[in-house]
C-alpha positions as CSV (number, residue, x, y, z in Angstrom):
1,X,0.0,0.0,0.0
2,X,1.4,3.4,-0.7
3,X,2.6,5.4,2.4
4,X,3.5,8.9,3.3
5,X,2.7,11.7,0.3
6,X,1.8,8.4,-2.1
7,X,-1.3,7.9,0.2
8,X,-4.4,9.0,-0.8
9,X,-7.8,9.4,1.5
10,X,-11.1,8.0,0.1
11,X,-14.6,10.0,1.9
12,X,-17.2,7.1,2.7
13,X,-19.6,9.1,4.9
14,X,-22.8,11.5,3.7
15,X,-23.0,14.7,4.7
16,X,-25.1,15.6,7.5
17,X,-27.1,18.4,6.7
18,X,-30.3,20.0,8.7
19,X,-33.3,18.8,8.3
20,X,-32.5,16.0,6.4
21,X,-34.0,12.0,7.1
22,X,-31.6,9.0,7.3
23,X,-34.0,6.4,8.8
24,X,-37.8,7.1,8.3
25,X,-39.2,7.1,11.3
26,X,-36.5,9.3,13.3
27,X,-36.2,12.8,13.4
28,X,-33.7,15.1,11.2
29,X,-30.7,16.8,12.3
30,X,-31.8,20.4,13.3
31,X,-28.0,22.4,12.9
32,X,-27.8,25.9,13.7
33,X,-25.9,28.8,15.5
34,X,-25.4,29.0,19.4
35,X,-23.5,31.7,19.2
36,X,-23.5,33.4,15.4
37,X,-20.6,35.1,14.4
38,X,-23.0,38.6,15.0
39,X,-23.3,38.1,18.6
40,X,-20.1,36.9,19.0
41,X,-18.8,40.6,18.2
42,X,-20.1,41.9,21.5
43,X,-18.1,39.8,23.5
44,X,-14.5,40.1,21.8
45,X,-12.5,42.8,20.8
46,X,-13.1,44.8,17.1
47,X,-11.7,42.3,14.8
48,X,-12.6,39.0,16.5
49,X,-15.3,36.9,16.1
50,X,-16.4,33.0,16.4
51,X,-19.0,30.6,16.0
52,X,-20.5,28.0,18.0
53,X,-22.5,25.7,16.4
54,X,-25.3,23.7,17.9
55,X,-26.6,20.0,16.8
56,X,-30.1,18.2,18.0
57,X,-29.9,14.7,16.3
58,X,-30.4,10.9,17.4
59,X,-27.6,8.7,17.3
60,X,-28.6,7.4,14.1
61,X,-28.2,10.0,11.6
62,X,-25.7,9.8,8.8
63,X,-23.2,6.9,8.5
64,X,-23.0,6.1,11.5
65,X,-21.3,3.0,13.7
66,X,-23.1,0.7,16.1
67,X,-21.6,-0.7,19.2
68,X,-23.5,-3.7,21.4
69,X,-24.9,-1.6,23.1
70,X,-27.3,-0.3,20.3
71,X,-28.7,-3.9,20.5
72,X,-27.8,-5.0,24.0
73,X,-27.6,-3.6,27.5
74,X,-24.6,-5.4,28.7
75,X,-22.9,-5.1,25.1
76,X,-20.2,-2.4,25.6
77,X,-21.2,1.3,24.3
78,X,-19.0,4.0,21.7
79,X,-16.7,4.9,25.3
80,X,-15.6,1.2,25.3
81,X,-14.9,0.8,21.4
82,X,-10.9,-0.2,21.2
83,X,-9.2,2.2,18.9
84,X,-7.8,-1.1,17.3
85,X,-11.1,-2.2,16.6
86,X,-12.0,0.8,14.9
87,X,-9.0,2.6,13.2
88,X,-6.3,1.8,10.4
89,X,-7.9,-1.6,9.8
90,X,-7.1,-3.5,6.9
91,X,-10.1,-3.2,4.2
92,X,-11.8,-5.7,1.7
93,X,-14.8,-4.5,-0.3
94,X,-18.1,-7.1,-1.6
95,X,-19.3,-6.2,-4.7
96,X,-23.0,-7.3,-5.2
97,X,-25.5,-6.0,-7.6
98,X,-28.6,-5.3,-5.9
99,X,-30.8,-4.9,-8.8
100,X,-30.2,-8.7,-9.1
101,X,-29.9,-9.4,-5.1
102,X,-31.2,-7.9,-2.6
103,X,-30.5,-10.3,-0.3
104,X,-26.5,-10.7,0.6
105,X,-26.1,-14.0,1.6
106,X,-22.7,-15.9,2.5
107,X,-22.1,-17.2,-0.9
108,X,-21.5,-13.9,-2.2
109,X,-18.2,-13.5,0.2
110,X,-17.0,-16.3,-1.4
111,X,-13.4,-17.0,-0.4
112,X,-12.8,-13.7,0.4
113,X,-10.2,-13.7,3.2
114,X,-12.0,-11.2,6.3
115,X,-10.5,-12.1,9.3
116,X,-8.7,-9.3,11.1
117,X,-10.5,-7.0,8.4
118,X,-13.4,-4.8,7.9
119,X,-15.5,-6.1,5.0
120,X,-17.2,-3.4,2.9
121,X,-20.6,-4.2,1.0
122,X,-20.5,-2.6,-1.9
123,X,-24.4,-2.5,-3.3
124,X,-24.3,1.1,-4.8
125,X,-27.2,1.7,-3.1
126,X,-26.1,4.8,-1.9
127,X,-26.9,6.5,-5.1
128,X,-30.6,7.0,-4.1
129,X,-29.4,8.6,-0.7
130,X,-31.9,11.7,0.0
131,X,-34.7,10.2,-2.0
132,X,-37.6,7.6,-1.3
133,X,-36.2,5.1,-3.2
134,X,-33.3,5.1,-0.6
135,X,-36.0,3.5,1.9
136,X,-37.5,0.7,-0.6
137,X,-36.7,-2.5,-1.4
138,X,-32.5,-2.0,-0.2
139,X,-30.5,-4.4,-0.2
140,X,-29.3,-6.0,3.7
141,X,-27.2,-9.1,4.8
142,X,-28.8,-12.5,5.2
143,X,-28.2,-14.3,8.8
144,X,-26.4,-16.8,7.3
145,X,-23.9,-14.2,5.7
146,X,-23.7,-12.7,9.3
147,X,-22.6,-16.2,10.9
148,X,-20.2,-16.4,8.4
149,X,-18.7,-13.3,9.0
150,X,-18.7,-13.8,12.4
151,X,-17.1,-17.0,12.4
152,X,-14.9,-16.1,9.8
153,X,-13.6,-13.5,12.2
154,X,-14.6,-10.0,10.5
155,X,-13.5,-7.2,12.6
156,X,-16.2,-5.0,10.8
157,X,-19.0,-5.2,8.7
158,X,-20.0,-1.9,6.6
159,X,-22.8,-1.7,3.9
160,X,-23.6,1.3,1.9
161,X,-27.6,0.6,1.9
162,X,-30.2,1.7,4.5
163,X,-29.8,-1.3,6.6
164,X,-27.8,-3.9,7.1
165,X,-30.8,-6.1,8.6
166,X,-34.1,-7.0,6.5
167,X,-36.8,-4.5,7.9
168,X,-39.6,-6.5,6.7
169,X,-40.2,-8.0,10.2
170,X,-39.3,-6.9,13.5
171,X,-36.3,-9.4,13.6
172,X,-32.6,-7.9,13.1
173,X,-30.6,-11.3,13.1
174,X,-27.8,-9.6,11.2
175,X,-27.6,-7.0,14.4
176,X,-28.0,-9.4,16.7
177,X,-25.6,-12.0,15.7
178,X,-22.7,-9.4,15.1
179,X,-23.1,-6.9,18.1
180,X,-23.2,-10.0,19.9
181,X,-20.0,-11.0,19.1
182,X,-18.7,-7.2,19.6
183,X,-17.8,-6.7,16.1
184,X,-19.3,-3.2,15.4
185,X,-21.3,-2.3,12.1
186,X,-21.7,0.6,9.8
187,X,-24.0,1.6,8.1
188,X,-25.2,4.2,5.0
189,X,-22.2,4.2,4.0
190,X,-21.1,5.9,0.4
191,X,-18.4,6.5,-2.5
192,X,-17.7,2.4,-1.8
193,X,-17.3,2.2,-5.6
194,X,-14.2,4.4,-5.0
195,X,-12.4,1.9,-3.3
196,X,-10.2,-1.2,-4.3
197,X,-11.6,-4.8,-3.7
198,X,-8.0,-4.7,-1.0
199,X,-5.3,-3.2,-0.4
200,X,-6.7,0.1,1.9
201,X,-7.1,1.2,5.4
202,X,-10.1,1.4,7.1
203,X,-11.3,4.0,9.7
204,X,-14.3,5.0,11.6
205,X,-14.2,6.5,14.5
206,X,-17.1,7.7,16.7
207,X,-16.8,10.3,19.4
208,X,-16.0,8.9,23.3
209,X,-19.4,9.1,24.9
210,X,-20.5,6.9,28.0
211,X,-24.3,5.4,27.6
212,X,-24.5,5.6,23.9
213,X,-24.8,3.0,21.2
214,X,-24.5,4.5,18.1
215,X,-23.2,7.6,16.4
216,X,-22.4,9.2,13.0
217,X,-18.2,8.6,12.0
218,X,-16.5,10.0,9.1
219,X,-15.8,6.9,7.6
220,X,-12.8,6.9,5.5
221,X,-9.9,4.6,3.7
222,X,-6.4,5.3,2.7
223,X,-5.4,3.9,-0.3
């Protein structure tokens, strides 16, 4: 892999932007000033201003990471992710076509090698981000593809669709089965047509916060 000024950074995270809906059903982001840069020139001296922005959002908006503890209350939350388990992992990316399967199941990770690695799903269904479509018919993991990755010994499992769990019923077997087993997921992820099948870095890092389960990351690679 190419180090030092040969590197190259690869954005897989949307945009949060206010007002917008990542899960139908949740509310959207509402991002404004706390202190505009206006007001802020009463307080300082002529010349110097600053703004400080404020953010009302649930956990799940964006691409965001889930620890256990989204799906279980003695699963460890964001403050006890390990850095390891999170940052400068090695990478593989899944290719699948989802206008010919929806459902990923464990034949399509074939031999692919995952252990140690976090395994990208690469479904390009991130191209209907911000429009209904997004919320129909997405492509998600099967259980059996979940098992696999688990026993396989994935380190992280990403997808760039809506969810990585079929939200027909009120069953998430692909949540349960990987939380479980403390390997954290990502999800709405984008650009994962950018990327290499291996060969990259993987990052995602969530902010340190006690009593939480999930939170947007600004997932990223280095190629």
């Amino acid at each position: 892999m190419p180090t030092g000024d040969a590197a190259r950074f690869i954005d897989l995270s949307h945009t949060i932007e206010s007002g917008m809906i990542t899960y139908k059903g949740l509310p959207a982001p509402l991002i404004c000033d706390h202190l505009s840069r206006e007001q802020s020139r009463g307080i300082y001296a002529p010349g110097t201003e600053f703004q400080i922005g404020r953010v009302e959002m649930v956990s799940n908006t964006g691409t965001y990471l889930d620890t256990p503890f989204h799906r279980y209350a003695d699963g460890f939350d964001l403050s006890g992710l390990a850095l390891e388990s999170i940052s400068d992992l090695p990478g593989v990316v899944v290719r699948v076509d989802a206008s010919r399967h929806r459902a990923v199941d464990r034949a399509h990770f074939g031999a692919t090698e995952v252990r140690g690695r976090a395994v990208l799903v690469n479904t390009g269904w991130d191209r209907h981000w911000r429009t209904d479509q997004y919320f129909e018919d997405f492509p998600f993991l099967t259980e059996q593809a979940a098992i696999h990755l688990r026993d396989a010994g994935a380190a992280l499992v990403g997808i760039d669709s809506q969810n990585i769990d079929d939200t027909s019923t009120g069953e998430r077997p692909v949540h349960t089965t990987l939380l479980r087993a403390g390997i954290p997921i990502v999800e709405h992820m984008t650009n994962l047509g950018a990327l290499p099948l291996r060969g990259f870095r993987f990052t995602a890092v969530p902010p340190k916060i006690s009593g939480m389960g999930s939170f947007p990351v600004r997932a990223h690679a280095r190629v």
